[in-house]
N, C-alpha and C positions, 0 to 999 in steps of 0.2 A: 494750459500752461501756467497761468497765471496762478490757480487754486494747486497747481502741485508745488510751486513755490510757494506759496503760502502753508501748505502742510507742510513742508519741510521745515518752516522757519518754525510752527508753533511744535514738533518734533524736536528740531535743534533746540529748542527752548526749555522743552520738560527735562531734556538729558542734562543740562546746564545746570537745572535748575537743584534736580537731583541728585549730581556728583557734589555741588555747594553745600546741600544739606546733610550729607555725608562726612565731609570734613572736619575736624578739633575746630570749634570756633573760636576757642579760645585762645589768644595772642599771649593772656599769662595766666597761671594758675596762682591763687592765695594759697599759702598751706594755713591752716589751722589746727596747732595742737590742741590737745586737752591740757589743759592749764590749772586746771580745778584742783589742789593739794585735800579737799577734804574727800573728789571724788575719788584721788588715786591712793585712798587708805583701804579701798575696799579689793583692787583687784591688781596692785603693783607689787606682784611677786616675783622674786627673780629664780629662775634655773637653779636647780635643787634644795629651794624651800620645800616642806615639807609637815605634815602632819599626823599622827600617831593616834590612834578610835581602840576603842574598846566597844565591845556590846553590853547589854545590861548586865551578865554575869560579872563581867570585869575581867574579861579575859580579853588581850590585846586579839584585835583580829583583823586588822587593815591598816598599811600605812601608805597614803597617796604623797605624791613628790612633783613637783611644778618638773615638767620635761622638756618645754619650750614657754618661751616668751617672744613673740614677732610682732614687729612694732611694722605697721603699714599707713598706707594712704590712700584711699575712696573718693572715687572723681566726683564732686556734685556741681556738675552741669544742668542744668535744667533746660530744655528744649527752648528754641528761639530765648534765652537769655544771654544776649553775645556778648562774649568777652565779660562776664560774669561768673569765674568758672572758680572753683574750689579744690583744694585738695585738703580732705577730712580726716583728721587722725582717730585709725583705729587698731587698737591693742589686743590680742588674744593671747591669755593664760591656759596651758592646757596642761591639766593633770591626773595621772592617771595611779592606779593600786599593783599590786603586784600580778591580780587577774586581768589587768588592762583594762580595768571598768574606766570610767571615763570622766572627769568632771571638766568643766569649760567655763573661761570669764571670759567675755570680751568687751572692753568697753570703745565706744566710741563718742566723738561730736555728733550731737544730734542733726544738725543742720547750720549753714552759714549765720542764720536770721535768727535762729531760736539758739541763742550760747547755752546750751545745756550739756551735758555729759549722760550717756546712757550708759548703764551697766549692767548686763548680763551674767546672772549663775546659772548654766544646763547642766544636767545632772541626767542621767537616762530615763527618770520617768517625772521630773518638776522641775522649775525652774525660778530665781526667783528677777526681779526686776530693780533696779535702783536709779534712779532720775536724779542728777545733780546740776542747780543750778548754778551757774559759772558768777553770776549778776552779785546774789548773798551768799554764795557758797554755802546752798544749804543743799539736802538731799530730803527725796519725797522715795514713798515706796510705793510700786502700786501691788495691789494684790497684799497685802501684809499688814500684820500686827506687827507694832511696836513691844518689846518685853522689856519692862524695867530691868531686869535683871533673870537671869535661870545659873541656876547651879549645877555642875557637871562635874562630877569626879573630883568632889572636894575644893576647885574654882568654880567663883561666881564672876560670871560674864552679864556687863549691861549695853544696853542700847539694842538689844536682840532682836532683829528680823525674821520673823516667822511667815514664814510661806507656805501653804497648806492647799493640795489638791488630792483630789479622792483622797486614800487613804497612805500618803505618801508625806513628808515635813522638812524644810529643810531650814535651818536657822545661821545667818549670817552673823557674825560681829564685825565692826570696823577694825582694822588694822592685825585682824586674827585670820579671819575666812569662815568656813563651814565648821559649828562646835557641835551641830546634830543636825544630823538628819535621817528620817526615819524613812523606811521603804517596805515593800510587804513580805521582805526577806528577814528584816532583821534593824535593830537601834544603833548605829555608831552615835558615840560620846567624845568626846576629844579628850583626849587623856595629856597629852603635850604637842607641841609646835616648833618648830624653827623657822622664821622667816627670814633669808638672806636676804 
């Protein structure tokens, strides 16, 4: 009698114990935007910004259009850290061509602790990366050369991020977006822009 109350209680105990750790621990959430103004030059485009490629011949041949901009929130809870709970801003740019090929920014807060901004270009076969720190507001790239400058269709664009895997290129500017990128189809050039 004695030992099946006792299994009961350590029984009653695990369930207790389980439904507890189950629960939102968190009593409030922080929100934390990205606040960074030199990280949101790289991927704050609004709903029908838009850009205009040529290939090397010089014949226009794709123009991609920002189609959504959703601005959300990422719970960073971390396990047993109670009532230390976050809400992380993260932004995704999604734009696509008239074939629906696809290009994707999404930046977000790196984490509560580390104030940095991360920013993501995917493209269907590279990608490239941009790390800004909120602290000096400066940005690091990984993966990438730096370009003083490259010229495209008569503009020269500087502070150029080259990003290069197998045999694929994709080149960022600040406050512009993608001016090349290369893929094993063919060279877009950025021939014009509108950024609303």
């Amino acid at each position: 009698m004695k030992i099946k109350f006792i299994l009961h209680i350590i029984i009653f105990s695990i369930i207790i114990i389980f439904i507890c750790s189950c629960r939102d621990r968190c009593s409030k959430y922080v929100t934390i935007d990205i606040e960074n103004e030199n990280a949101k030059s790289y991927f704050n485009y609004n709903k029908n910004s838009y850009w205009i490629y040529t290939d090397t011949t010089g014949q226009i041949i794709d123009t991609f259009t920002v189609i959504d901009l959703q601005k959300e929130y990422i719970k960073d809870n971390k396990p047993f850290s109670y009532r230390k709970c976050y809400n992380l801003e993260l932004i995704t740019c999604k734009i696509i061509d008239k074939n629906n090929n696809q290009i994707k920014i999404s930046a977000r807060v790196k984490d509560k602790d580390d104030r940095k901004t991360v920013i993501y270009y995917i493209t269907s076969n590279i990608g490239a990366t941009i790390i800004c720190d909120d602290d000096n507001n400066s940005c690091d790239y990984q993966y990438a050369t730096i370009l003083d400058s490259l010229k495209i269709n008569g503009n020269t664009y500087y502070g150029v991020i080259k990003t290069v895997r197998d045999m694929n290129e994709i080149y960022v500017v600040k406050n512009i977006g993608i001016v090349k990128y290369v893929n094993t189809d063919t060279i877009y050039n950025l021939l014009n822009y509108v950024i609303q």
